[in-house]
MIDRENKOL-220294 format. One record per residue (C-alpha): residue number from 1; x, y, z. Coordinates in Angstrom, 1 decimal. Layout:
<lumke: NUM, east: X, north: Y, up: Z>
...
***
This chain:
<lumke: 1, east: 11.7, north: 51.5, up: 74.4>
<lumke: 2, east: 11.4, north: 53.8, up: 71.1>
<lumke: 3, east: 14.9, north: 55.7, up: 72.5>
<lumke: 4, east: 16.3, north: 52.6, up: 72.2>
<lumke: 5, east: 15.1, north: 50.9, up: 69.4>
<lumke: 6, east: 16.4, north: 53.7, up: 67.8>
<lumke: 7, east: 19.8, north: 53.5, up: 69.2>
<lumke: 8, east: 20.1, north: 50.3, up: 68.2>
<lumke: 9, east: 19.0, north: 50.2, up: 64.6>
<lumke: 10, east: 21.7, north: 53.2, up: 64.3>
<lumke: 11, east: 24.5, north: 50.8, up: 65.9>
<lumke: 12, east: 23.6, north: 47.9, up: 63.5>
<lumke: 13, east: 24.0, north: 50.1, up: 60.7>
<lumke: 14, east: 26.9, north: 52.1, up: 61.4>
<lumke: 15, east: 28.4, north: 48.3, up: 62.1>
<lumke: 16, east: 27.7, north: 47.1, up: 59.2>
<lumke: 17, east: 28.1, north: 49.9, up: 57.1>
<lumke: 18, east: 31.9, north: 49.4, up: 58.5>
<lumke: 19, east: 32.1, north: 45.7, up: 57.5>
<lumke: 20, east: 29.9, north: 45.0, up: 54.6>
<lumke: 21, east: 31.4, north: 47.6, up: 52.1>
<lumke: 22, east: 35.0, north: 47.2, up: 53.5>
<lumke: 23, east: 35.4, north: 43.4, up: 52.2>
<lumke: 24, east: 37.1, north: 43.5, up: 49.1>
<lumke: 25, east: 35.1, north: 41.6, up: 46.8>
<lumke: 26, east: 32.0, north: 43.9, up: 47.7>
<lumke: 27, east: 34.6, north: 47.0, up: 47.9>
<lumke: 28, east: 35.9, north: 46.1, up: 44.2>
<lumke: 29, east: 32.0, north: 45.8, up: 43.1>
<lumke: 30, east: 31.1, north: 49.1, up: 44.4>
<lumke: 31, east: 34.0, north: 50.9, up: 42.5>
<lumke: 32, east: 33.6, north: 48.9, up: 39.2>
<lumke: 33, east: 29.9, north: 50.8, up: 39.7>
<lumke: 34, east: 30.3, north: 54.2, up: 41.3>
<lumke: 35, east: 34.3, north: 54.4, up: 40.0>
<lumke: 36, east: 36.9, north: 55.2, up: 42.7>
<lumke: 37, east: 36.0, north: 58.8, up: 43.4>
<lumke: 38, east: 32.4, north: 58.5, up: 43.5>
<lumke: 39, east: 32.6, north: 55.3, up: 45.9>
<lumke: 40, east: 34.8, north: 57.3, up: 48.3>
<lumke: 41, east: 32.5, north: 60.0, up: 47.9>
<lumke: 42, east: 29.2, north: 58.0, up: 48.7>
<lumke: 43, east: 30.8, north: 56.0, up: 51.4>
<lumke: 44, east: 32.2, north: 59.2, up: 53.3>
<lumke: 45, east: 28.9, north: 60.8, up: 52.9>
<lumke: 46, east: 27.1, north: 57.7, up: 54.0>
<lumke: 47, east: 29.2, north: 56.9, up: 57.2>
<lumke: 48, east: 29.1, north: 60.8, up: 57.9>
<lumke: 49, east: 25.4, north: 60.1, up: 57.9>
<lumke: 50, east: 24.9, north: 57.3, up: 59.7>
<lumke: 51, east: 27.4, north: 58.6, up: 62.5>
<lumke: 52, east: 25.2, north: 61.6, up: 63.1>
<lumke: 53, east: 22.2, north: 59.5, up: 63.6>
<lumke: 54, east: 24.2, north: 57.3, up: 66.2>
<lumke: 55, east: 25.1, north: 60.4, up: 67.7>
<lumke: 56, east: 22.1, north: 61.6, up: 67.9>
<lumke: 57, east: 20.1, north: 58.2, up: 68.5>
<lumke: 58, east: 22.7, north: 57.9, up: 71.8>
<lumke: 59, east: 21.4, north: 61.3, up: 73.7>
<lumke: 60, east: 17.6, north: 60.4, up: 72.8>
<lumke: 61, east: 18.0, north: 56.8, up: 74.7>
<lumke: 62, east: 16.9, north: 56.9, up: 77.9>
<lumke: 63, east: 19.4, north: 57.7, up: 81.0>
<lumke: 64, east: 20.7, north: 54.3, up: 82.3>
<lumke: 65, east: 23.6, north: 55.8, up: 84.7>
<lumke: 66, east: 26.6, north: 53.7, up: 84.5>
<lumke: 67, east: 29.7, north: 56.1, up: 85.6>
<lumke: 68, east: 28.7, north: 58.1, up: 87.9>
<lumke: 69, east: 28.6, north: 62.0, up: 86.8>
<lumke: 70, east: 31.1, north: 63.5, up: 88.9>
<lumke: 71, east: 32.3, north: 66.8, up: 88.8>
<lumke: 72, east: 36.1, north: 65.8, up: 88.3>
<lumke: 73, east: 34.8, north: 63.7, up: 84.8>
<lumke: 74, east: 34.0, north: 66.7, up: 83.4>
<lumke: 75, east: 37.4, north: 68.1, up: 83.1>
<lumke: 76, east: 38.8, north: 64.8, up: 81.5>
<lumke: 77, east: 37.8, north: 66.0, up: 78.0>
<lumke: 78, east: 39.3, north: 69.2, up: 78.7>
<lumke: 79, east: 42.3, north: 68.1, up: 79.6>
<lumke: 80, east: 42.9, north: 65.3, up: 76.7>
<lumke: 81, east: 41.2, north: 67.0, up: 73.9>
<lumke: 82, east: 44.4, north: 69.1, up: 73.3>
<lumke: 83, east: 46.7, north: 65.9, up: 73.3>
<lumke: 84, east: 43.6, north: 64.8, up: 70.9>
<lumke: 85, east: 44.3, north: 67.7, up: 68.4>
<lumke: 86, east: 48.1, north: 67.8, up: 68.5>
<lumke: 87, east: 48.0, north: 64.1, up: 67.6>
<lumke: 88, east: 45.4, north: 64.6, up: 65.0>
<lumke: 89, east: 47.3, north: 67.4, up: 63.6>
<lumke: 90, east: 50.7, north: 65.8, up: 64.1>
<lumke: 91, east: 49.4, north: 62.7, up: 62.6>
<lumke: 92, east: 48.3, north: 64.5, up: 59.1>
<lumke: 93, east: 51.4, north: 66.6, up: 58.6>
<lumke: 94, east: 53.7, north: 64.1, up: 58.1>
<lumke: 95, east: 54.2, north: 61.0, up: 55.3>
<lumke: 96, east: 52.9, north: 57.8, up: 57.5>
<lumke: 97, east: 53.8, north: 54.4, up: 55.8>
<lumke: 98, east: 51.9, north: 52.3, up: 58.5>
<lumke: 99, east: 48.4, north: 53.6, up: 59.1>
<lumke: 100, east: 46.2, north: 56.4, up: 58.7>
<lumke: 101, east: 46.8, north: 60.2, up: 58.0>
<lumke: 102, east: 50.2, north: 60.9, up: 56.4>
<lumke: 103, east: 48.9, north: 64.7, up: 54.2>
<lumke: 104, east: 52.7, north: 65.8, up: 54.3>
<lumke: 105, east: 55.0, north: 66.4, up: 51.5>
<lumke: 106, east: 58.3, north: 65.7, up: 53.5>
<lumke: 107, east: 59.5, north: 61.6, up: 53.0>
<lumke: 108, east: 59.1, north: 59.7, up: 55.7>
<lumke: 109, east: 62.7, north: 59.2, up: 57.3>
<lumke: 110, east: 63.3, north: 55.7, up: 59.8>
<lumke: 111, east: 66.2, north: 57.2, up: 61.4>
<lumke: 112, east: 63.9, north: 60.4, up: 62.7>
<lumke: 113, east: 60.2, north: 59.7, up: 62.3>
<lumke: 114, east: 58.8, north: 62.3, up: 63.7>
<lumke: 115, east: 55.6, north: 61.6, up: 65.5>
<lumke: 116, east: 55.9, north: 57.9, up: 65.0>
<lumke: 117, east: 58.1, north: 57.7, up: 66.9>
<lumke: 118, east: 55.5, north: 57.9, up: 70.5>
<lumke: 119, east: 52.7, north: 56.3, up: 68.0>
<lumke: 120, east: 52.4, north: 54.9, up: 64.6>
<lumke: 121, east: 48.7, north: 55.4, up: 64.6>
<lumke: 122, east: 48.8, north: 59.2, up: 65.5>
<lumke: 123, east: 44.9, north: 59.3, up: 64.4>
<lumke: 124, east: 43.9, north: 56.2, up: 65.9>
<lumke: 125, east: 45.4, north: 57.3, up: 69.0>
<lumke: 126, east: 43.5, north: 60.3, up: 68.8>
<lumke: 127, east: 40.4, north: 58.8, up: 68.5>
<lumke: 128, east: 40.4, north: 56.3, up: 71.2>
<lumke: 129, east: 41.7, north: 59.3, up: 73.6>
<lumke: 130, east: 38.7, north: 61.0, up: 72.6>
<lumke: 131, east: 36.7, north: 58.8, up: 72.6>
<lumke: 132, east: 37.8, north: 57.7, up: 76.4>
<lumke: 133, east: 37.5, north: 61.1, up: 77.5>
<lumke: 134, east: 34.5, north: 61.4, up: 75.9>
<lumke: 135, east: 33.1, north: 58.0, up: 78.0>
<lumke: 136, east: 33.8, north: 59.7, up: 81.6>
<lumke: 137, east: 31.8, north: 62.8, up: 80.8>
<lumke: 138, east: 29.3, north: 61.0, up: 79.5>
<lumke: 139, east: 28.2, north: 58.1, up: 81.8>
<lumke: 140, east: 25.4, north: 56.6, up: 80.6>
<lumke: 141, east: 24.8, north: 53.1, up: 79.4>
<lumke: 142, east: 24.3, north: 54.5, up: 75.7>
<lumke: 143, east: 27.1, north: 56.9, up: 75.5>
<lumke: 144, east: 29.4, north: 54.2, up: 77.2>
<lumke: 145, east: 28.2, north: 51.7, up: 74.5>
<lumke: 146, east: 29.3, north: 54.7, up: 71.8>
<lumke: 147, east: 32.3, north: 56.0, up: 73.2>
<lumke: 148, east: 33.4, north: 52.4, up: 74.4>
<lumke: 149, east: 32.9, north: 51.1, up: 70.8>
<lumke: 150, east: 34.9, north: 54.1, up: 68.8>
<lumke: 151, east: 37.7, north: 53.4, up: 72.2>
<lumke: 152, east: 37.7, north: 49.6, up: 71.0>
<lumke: 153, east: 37.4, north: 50.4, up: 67.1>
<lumke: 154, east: 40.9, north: 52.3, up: 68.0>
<lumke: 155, east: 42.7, north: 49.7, up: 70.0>
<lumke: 156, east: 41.7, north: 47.0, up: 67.9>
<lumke: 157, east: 42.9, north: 49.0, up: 64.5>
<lumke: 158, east: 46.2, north: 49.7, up: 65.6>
<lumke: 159, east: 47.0, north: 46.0, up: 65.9>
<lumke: 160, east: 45.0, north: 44.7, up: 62.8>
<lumke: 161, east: 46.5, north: 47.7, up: 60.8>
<lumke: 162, east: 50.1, north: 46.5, up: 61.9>
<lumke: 163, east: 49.5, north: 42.7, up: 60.9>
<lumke: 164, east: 48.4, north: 43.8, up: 57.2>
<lumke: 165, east: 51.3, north: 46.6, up: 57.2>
<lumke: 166, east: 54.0, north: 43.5, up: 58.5>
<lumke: 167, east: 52.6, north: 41.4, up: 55.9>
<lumke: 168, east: 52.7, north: 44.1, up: 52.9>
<lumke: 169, east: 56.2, north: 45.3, up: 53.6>
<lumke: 170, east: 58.0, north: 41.8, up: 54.3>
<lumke: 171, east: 61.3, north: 41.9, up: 55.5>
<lumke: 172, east: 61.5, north: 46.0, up: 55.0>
<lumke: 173, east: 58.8, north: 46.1, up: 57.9>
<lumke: 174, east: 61.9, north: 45.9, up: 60.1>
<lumke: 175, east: 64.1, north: 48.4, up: 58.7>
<lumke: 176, east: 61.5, north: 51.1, up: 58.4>
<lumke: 177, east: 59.7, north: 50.3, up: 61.5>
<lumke: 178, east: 62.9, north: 50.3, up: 64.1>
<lumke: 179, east: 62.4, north: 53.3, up: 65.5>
<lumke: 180, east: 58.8, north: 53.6, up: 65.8>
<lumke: 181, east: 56.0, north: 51.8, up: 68.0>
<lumke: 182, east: 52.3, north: 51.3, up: 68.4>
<lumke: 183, east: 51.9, north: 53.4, up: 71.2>
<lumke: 184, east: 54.8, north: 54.5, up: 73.8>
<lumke: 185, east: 55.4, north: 57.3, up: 75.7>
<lumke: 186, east: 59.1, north: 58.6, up: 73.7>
<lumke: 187, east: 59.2, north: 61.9, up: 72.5>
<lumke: 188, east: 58.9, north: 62.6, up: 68.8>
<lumke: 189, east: 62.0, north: 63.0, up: 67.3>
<lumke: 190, east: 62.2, north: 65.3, up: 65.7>
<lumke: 191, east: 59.2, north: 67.5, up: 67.5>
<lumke: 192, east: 56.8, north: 68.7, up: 65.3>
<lumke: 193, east: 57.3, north: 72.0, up: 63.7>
<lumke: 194, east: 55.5, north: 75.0, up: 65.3>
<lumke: 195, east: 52.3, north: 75.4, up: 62.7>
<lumke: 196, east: 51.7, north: 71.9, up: 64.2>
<lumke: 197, east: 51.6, north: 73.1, up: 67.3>
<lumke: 198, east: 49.7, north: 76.3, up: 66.6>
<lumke: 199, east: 47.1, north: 74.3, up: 64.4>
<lumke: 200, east: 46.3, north: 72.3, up: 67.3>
<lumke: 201, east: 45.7, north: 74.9, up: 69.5>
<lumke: 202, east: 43.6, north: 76.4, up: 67.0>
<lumke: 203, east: 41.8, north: 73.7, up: 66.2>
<lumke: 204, east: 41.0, north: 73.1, up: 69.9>
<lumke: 205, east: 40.0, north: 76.9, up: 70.0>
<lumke: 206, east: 37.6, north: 76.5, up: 67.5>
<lumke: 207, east: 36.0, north: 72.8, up: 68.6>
<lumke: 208, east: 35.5, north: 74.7, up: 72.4>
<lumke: 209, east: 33.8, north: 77.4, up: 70.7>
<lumke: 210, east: 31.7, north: 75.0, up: 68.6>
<lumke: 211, east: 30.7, north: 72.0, up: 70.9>
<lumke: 212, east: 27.9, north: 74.1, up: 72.7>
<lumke: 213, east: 25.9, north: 75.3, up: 69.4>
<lumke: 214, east: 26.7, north: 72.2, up: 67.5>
<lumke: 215, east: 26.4, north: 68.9, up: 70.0>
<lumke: 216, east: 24.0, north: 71.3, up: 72.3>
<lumke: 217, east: 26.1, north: 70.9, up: 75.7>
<lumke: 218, east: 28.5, north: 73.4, up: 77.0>
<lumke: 219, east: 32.4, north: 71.0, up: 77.5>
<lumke: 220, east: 33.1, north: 73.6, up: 80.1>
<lumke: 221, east: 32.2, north: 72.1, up: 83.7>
***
């Protein structure tokens, strides 16, 4: 019962910590106190934390099988993980007027935008791949809870995200937003540039090489 008492005091706060902070009048308080950097920085640090511990909290609850742990499960995350990185990668290397990421210098352009064009939530898209990957690996009642919640976090964000973006951008939210969708399967346009492409592969070089000393589990089946 400890394993999960301690799973779900982690999910209570790592819910919370994403919906008490977030609403604006509390959001405004905490940066009139801590000033914009410092709130960032104490919020990042603090979800960063409390992640971690839900992580963590999820392996130490006891094993309640709820997909079964087939062998053919274990090459989902495989498999998807590189679609996860090219999407997180694609995601941060361009200007994104409607959601998250958007690290690039270029201006965003409605007539070719890019990645945008298959999603305009390249990094939520990411994360609820992952996340669903993650899920089939990873078949017990705790994990499912984890991954399920992160896979839901994602599919609910890209619609919320859209409403506030439509509402913010009035009647240009048609204009800018023509040639792009919430999720479709059209090719970019145009394709990412090749140090996307290579920083994705890297970066799902380097999270192989990683996941066995950091999360203690070997990805390879």
């Amino acid at each position: 019962m400890a394993g999960w008492g301690s799973f779900l005091a982690a999910l209570l706060v790592f819910l919370l910590s994403h919906v008490i902070p977030t609403r604006p009048a509390v959001r405004e308080r905490l940066i009139d106190t801590l000033g914009r950097t410092g709130y960032f920085a104490a919020y990042s640090t603090f979800s960063l934390a409390v992640l971690a511990w839900l992580i963590i909290a999820a392996a130490q609850a006891p094993y309640v099988e709820v997909i079964p742990p087939l062998a053919v499960f274990r090459w989902v995350p495989l498999l998807v993980m590189p679609i996860v990185c090219w999407l997180a990668v694609a995601g941060l290397a361009i200007q994104n007027l409607f959601s998250f990421g958007g690290l690039g210098r270029m201006p965003f352009d409605p007539d070719n935008p890019g990645i945008l064009r298959t999603t305009r939530h390249p990094i939520l898209v990411a994360l609820m791949l992952w996340a669903f990957a993650h899920m089939l690996a990873n078949g017990s009642l705790s994990h499912v809870i984890l991954f399920g919640l992160f896979a839901g976090f994602a599919w609910m964000g890209m619609a919320l995200i859209d409403r506030r973006k439509q509402r913010q951008l009035g009647q240009d939210w048609e204009r800018l937003s023509r040639n792009t969708a919430r999720l479709s399967l059209r090719i970019p346009k145009p394709l990412p540039r090749a140090l996307v492409w290579l920083t994705a592969i890297v970066a799902y070089a380097v999270l192989l090489h990683l996941h066995a000393p950091v999360i203690g589990l070997s990805p390879l089946p």
